[in-house]
C-alpha beads as a LAMMPS data file, in Angstrom:
LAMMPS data file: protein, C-alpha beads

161 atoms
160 bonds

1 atom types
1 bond types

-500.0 500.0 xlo xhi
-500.0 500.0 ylo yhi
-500.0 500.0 zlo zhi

Masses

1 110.0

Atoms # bond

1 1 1 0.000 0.000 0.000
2 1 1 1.140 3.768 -0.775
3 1 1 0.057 6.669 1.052
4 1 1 -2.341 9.510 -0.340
5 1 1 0.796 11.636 -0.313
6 1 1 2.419 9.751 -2.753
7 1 1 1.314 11.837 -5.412
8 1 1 3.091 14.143 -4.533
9 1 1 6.368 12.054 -4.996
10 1 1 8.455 12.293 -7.432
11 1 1 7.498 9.428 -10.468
12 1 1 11.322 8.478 -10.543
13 1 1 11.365 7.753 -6.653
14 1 1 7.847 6.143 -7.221
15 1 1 9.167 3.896 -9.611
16 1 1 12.322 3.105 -7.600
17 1 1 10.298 2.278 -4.695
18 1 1 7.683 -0.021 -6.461
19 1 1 10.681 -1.910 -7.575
20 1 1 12.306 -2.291 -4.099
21 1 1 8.901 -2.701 -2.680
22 1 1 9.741 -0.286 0.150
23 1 1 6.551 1.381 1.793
24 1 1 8.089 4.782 2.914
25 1 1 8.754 8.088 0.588
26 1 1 11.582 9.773 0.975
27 1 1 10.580 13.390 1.025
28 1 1 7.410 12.647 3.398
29 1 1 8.189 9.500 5.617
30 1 1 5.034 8.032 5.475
31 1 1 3.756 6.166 8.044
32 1 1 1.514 3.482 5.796
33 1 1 -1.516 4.405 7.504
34 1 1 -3.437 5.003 3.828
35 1 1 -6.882 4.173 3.157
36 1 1 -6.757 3.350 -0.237
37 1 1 -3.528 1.942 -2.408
38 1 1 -1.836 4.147 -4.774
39 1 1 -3.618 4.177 -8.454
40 1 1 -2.010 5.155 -11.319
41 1 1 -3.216 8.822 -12.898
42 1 1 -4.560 7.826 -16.024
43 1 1 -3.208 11.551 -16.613
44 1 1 0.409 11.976 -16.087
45 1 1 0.280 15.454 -16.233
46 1 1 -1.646 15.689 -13.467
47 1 1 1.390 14.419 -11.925
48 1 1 3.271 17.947 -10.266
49 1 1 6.830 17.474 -11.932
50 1 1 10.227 17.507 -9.479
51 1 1 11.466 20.795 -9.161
52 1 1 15.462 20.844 -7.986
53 1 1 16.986 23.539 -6.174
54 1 1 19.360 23.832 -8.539
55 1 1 18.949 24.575 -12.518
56 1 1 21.411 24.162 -14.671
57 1 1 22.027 24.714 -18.147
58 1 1 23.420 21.480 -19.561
59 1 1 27.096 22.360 -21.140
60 1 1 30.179 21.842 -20.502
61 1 1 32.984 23.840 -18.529
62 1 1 35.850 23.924 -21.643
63 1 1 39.451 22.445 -20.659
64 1 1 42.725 24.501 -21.497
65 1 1 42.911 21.906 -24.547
66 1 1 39.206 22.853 -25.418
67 1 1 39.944 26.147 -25.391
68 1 1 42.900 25.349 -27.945
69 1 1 40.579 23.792 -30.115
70 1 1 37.705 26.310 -30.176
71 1 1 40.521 29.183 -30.714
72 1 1 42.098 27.121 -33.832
73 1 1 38.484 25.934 -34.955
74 1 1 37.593 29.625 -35.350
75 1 1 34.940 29.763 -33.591
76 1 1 36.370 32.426 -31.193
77 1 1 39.298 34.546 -31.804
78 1 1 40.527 34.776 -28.824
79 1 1 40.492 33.017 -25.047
80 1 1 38.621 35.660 -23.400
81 1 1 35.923 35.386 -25.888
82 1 1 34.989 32.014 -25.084
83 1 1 32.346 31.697 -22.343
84 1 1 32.880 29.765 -19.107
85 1 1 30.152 26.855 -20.455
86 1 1 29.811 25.625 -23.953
87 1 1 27.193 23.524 -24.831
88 1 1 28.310 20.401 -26.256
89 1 1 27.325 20.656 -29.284
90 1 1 29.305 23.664 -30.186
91 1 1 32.149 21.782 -28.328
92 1 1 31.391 18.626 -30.384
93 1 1 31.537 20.889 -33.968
94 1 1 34.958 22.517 -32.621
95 1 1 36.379 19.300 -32.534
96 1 1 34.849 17.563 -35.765
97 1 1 36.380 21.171 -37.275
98 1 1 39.635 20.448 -35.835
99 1 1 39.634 16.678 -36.609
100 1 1 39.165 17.414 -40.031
101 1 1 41.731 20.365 -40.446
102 1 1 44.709 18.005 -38.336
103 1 1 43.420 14.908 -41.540
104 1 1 43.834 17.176 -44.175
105 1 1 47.499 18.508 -42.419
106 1 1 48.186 14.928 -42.489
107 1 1 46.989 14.436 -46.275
108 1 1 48.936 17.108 -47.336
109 1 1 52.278 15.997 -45.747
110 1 1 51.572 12.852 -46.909
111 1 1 52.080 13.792 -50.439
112 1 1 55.041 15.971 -49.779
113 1 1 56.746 13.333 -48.327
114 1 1 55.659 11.063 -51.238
115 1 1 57.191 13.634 -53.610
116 1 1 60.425 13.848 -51.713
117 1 1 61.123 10.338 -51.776
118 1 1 60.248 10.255 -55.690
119 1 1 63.156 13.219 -55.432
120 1 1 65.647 11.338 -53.812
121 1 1 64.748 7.788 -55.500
122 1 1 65.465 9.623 -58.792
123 1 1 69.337 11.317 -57.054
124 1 1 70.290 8.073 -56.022
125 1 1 69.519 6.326 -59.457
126 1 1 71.839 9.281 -61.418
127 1 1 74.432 8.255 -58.934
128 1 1 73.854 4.773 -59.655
129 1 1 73.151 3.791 -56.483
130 1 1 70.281 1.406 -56.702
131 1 1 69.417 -1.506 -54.058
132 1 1 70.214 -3.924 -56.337
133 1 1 73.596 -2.876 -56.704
134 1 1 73.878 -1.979 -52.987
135 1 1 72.848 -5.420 -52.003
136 1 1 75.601 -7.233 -54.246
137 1 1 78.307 -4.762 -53.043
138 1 1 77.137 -5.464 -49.161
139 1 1 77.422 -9.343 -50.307
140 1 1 80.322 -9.327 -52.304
141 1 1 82.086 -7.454 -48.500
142 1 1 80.528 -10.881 -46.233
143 1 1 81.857 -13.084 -48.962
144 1 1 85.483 -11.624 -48.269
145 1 1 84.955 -11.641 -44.409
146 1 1 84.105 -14.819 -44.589
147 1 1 86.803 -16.244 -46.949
148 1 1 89.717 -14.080 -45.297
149 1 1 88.098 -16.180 -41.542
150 1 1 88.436 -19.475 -43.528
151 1 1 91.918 -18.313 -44.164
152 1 1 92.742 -17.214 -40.487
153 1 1 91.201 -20.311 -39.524
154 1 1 93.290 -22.850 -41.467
155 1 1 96.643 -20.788 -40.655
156 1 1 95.655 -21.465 -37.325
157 1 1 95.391 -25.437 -37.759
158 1 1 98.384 -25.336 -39.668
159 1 1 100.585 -24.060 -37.371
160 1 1 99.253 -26.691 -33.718
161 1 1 100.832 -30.159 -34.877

Bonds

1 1 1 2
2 1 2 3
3 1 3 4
4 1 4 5
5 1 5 6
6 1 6 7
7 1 7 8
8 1 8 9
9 1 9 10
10 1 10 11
11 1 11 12
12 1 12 13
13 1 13 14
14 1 14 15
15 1 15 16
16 1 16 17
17 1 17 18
18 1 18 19
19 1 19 20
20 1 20 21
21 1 21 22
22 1 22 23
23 1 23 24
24 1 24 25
25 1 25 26
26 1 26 27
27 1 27 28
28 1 28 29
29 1 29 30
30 1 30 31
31 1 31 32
32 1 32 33
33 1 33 34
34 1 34 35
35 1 35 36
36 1 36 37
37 1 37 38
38 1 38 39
39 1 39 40
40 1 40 41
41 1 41 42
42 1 42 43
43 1 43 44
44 1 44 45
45 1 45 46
46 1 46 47
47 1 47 48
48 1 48 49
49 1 49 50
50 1 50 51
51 1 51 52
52 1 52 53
53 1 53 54
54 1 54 55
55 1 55 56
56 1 56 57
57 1 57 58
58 1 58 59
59 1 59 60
60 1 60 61
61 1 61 62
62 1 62 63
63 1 63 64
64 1 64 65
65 1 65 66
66 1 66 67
67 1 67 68
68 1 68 69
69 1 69 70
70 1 70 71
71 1 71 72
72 1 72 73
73 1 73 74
74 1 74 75
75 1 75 76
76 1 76 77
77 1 77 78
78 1 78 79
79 1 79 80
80 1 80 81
81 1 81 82
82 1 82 83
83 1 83 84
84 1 84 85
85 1 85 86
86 1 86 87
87 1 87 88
88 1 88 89
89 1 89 90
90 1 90 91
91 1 91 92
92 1 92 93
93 1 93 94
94 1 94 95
95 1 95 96
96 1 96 97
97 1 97 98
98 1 98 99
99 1 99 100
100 1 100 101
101 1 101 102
102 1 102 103
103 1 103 104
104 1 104 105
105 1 105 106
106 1 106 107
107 1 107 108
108 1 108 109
109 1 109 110
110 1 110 111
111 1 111 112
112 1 112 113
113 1 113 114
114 1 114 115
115 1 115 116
116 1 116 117
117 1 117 118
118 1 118 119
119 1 119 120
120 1 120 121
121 1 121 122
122 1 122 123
123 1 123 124
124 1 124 125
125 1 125 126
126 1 126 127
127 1 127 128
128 1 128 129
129 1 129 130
130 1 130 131
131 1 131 132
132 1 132 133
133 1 133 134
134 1 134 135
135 1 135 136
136 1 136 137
137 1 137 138
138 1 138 139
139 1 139 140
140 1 140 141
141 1 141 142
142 1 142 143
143 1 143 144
144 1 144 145
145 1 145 146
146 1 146 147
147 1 147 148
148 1 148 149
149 1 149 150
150 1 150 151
151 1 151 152
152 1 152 153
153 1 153 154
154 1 154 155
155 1 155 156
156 1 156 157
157 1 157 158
158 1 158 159
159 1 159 160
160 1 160 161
């Protein structure tokens, strides 16, 4: 059983306390001593809605980094212009605008770097120095290592009996 002063409840703690099947309200410690068990309103706006102490404005208190971003999105041109709470979608844009300026940064020097290595790929072929030939010359250096070791190496056995 609820008591008549349920209705007065907020419909969140109503629904928590169905659930837990607790008999007391928060706000109004009832007692139990009701005549008749809660019904539901077949209006719910006859329902008085919570009021808090305390309204806010839903946003967002920007970071230093935040700041950063909204001051290289453009949307403000400088710090003091931004307010002390952005709502988050303006903070969500800022950062799509800045996630899509730091990929096309990243596109672009991309293709510069491409183009300098088509530079130097083309300096290194006019001075013949291809990795073909590289890797032959770096092979035909640990054949003579190894042959001049063979060499040590038999000296060596040659001169013990």
């Amino acid at each position: 059983m609820f008591c008549a002063t349920q209705s007065r409840c907020d419909l969140n703690l109503f629904k928590l306390f169905t659930r837990a099947k607790k008999h007391e309200c928060q706000k109004h410690l009832c007692t139990g001593n009701a005549a008749k068990p809660y019904t539901r309103l077949a209006n719910k706006a006859a329902m008085p809605h919570p009021v808090h102490r305390t309204q806010r404005v839903p946003g967002y208190k920007p970071s230093r980094f935040d700041k950063k971003i909204f001051l290289w999105s453009g949307r403000f041109k400088t710090e003091e212009d931004i307010p002390a709470i952005v709502s988050f979608e303006m903070l969500d844009a800022a950062r799509n605008k800045a996630r899509v300026k730091t990929c096309y940064i990243m596109i672009g020097m991309t293709v510069i770097a491409c183009f300098a290595m088509i530079l130097s790929g083309k300096q290194a072929a006019r001075r013949h120095e291809t990795l073909t030939s590289c890797n032959l010359a770096k092979k035909a250096k640990w054949r003579e290592e190894a042959l001049r070791e063979q060499q040590i190496a038999l000296a060596a056995a040659s001169k013990r009996p």
